[in-house]
C-alpha positions in Angstrom: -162.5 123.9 154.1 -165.1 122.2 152.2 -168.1 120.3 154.1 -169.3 117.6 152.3 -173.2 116.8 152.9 -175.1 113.6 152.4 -178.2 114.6 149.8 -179.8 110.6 149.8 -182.8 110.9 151.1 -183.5 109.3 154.9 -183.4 105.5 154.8 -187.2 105.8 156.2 -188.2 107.6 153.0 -186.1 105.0 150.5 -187.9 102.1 152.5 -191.5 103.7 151.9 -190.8 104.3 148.4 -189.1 100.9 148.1 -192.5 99.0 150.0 -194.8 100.9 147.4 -193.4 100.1 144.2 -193.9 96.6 145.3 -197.4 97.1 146.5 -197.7 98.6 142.9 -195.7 95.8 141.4 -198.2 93.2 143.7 -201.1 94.7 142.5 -200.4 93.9 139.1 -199.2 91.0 139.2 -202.4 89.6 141.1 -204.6 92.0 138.1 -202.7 89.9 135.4 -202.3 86.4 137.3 -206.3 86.4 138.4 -208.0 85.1 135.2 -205.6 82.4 135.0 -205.8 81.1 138.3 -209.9 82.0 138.7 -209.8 79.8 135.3 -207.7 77.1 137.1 -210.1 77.4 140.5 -213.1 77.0 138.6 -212.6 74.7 135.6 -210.2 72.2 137.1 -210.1 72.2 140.8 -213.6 72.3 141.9 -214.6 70.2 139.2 -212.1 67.3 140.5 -213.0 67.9 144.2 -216.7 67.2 143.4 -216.0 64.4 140.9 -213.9 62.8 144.2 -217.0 63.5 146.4 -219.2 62.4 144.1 -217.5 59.2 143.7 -218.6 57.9 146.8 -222.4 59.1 146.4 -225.6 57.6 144.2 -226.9 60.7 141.8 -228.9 61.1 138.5 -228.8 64.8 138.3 -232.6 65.4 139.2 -232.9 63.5 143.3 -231.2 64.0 146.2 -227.2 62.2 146.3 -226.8 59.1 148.9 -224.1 58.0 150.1 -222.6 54.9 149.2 -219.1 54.7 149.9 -217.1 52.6 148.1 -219.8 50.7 146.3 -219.5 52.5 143.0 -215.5 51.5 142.5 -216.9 47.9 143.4 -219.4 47.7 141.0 -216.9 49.1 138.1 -214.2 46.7 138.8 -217.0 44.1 138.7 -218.7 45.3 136.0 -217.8 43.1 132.3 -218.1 46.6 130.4 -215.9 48.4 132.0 -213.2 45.8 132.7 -213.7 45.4 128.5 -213.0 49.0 128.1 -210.0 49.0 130.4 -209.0 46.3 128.0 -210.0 48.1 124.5 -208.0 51.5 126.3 -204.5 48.9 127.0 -204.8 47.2 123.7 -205.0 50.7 121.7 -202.1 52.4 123.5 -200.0 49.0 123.2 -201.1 49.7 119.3 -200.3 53.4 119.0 -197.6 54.2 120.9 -194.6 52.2 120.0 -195.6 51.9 116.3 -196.5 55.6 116.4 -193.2 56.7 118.0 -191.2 54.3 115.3 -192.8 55.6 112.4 -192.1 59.1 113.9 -188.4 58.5 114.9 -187.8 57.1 111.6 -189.7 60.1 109.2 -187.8 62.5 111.3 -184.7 60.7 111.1 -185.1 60.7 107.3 -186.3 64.7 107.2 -183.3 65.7 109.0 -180.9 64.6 106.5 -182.5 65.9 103.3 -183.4 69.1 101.5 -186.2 71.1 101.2 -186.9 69.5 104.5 -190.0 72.4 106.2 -192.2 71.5 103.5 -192.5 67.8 104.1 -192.8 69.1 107.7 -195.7 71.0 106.8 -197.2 68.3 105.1 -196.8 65.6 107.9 -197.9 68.0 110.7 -201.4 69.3 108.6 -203.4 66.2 110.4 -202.4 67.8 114.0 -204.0 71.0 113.2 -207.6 69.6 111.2 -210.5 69.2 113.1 -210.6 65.8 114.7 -214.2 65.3 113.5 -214.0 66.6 109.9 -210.6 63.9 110.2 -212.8 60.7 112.0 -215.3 61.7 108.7 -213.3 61.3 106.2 -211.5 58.4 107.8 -215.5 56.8 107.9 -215.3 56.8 104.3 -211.9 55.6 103.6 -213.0 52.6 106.3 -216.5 51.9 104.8 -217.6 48.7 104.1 -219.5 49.0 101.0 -218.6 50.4 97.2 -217.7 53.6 98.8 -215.2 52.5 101.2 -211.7 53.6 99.2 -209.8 50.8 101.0 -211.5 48.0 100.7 -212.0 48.8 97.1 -208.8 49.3 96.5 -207.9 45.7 98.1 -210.7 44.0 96.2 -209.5 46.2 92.8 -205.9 45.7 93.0 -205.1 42.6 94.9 -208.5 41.0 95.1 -208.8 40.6 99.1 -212.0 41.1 100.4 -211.0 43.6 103.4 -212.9 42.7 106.8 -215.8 45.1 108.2 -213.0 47.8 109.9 -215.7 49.6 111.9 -218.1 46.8 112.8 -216.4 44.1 113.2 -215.3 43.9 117.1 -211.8 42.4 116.0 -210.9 44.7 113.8 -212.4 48.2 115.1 -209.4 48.8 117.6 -207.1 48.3 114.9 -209.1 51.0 112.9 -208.7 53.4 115.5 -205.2 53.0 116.4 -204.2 53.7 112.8 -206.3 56.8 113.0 -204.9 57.8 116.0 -201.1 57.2 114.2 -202.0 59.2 111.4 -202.8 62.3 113.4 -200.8 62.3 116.0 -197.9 61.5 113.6 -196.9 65.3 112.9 -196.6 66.3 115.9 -194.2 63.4 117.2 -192.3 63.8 113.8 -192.0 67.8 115.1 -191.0 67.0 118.1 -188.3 64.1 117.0 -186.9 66.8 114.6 -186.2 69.1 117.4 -184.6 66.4 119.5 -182.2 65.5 116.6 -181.2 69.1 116.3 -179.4 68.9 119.7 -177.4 66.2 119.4 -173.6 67.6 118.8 -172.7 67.0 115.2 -169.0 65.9 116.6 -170.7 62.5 118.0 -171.9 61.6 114.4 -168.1 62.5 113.4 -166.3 60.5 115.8 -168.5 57.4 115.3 -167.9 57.7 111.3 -164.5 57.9 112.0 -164.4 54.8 114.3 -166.1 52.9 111.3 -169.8 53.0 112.2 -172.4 52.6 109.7 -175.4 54.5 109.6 -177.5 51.8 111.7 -174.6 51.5 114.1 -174.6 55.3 114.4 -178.4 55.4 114.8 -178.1 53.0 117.7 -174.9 53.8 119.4 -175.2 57.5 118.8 -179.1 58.8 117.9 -181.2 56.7 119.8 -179.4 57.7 123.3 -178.8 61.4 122.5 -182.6 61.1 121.4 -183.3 58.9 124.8 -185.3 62.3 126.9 -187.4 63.8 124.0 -188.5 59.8 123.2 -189.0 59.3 126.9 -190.9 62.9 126.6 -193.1 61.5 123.5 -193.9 58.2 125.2 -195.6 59.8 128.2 -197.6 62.0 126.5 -198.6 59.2 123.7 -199.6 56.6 126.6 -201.8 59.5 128.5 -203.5 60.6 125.1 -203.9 57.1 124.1 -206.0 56.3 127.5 -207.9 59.7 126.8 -208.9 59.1 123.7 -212.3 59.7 122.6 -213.5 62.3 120.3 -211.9 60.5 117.3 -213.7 57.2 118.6 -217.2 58.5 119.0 -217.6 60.1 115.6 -215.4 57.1 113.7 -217.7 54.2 115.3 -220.5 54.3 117.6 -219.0 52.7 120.4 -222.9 51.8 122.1 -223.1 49.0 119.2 -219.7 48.6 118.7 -218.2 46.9 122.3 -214.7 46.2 121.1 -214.4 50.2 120.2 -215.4 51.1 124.0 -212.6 52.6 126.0 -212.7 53.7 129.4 -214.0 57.7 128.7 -216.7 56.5 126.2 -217.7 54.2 129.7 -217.4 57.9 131.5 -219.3 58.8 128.9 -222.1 56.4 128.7 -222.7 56.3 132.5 -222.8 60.0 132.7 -224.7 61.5 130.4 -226.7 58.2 128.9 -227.5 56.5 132.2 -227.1 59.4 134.1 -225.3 57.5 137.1 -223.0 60.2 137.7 -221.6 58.3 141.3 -220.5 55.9 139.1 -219.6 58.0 136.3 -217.3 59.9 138.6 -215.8 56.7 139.9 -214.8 55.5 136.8 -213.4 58.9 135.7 -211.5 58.2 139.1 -210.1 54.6 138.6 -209.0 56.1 135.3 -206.8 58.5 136.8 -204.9 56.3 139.3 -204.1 53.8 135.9 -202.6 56.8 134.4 -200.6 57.8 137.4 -199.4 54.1 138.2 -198.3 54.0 134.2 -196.7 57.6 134.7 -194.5 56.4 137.5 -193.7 53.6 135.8 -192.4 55.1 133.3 -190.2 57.8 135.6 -188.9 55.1 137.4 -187.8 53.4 134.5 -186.3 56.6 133.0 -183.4 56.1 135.0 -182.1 53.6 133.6 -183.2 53.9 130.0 -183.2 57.4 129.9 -179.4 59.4 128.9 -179.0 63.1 129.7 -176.5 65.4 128.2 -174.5 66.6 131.0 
């Protein structure tokens, strides 16, 4: 008679072996995960820790910080330039985003339904990926107001309008930017759009041809809800650039002579490292972060009920 004998090692054993692979498997995971979050520690959350502390202090860099408590948010929401450049930041989003999101909607719209479609893709998305400078320089001269300025030449040459100053006049700078700000932020909403329109089910576009809709009734009945999340998607990201913007802005105009090109980070800007008040500097940095949280939420509570999600 046969005797049949366990050879699995003791349970003890398999346990210990068991608890040092994932030691092992710990180890490297903390070896590969520390840069990122070392990276995270020291470039985002101390930085907004001491911005929130330093809020509520009086500091130019060089004496010793007081505290003032709320007095810097006072004096900001007091304070005619800043309440202007709150103003300048809502008019340019109001500008950008829903005429940006159109005209990016209706390009990809157009791209997905023809031929030889990745190279006008290409094409549209080359402003996302050039330098935001070298773009705001060339823009300068496209926007001068002199012989050199290609657009107001052009309207003088071909239709005889004298086009207004576009960079200094106070009126018409934020319209300046916000056409910049279209034209390179374009691509990458067309990219985007493109993607969202390759996951609506091509049996939707069927059915409503067969019921008798036209292509406008399609787009509306059929598109635009399908395309509801990545547009919801587009607009959040669009309204938080659009209150960020600022790179573009300070090489396109000089926003210290220029007040109607001042938007809220050129004011972080200016009272930072120009007046070097950085209490109020970090203030203002902070009453821009609660308008872009209120907007947020806004916009996720109103995504339920203009919002459509494939099931």
């Amino acid at each position: 008679m046969s005797v049949l004998t366990d050879t699995r090692p003791p349970r003890s054993a398999a346990h210990a072996k068991s608890r040092r692979v994932r030691t092992r498997d710990g180890w490297w995971a903390t070896f590969f995960l520390a840069p990122q979050v070392i990276g995270l520690l020291v470039f985002l959350v101390f930085p907004l820790g001491y911005a929130v502390v330093l809020a509520f202090m009086s500091w130019d860099g060089l004496n010793p910080a007081t505290w003032v408590g709320f007095d810097n948010f006072a004096t900001q929401l007091t304070d005619p330039d800043f309440l202007r450049s709150i103003w300048n930041t809502v008019k340019l989003a109001v500008l950008t985003v829903p005429i940006g999101l159109a005209l990016a909607i209706a390009i990809a719209v157009g791209l997905n339904n023809i031929k030889g479609g990745n190279v006008y893709r290409v094409l549209y998305f080359l402003p996302v990926v050039t330098s935001s400078v070298a773009a705001a320089l060339m823009w300068q001269v496209i926007l001068a107001n002199d012989e050199n300025g290609v657009l107001n030449t052009s309207l003088q040459k071909w239709f005889g309008i004298t086009g207004p100053d576009w960079l200094g006049d106070t009126n018409w700078v934020i319209v300046a930017i916000a056409v910049v700000t279209i034209w390179s932020s374009l691509g990458l909403n067309v990219v985007i759009f493109l993607a969202g329109l390759q996951t609506i089910p091509p049996q939707l576009m069927e059915a409503a041809k067969i019921d008798g809709a036209g292509p406008w009734r399609a787009f509306r009945s059929v598109t635009l809800p399908m395309l509801s999340p990545t547009i919801f998607f587009s607009t959040v990201v669009a309204v938080i650039s659009s209150f960020q913007a600022f790179d573009q802005i300070f090489v396109l105009v000089n926003p210290k002579n220029n007040e109607g090109a001042r938007t809220i980070v050129y004011q972080v800007y200016k009272l930072g490292f120009q007046d070097f008040k950085l209490g109020m500097s970090s203030a203002a940095a902070l009453i821009l972060l609660v308008l872009t949280l209120i907007v947020t939420v806004v916009q996720f509570g109103l995504q339920k009920r203009l919002v459509h999600y494939d099931a």
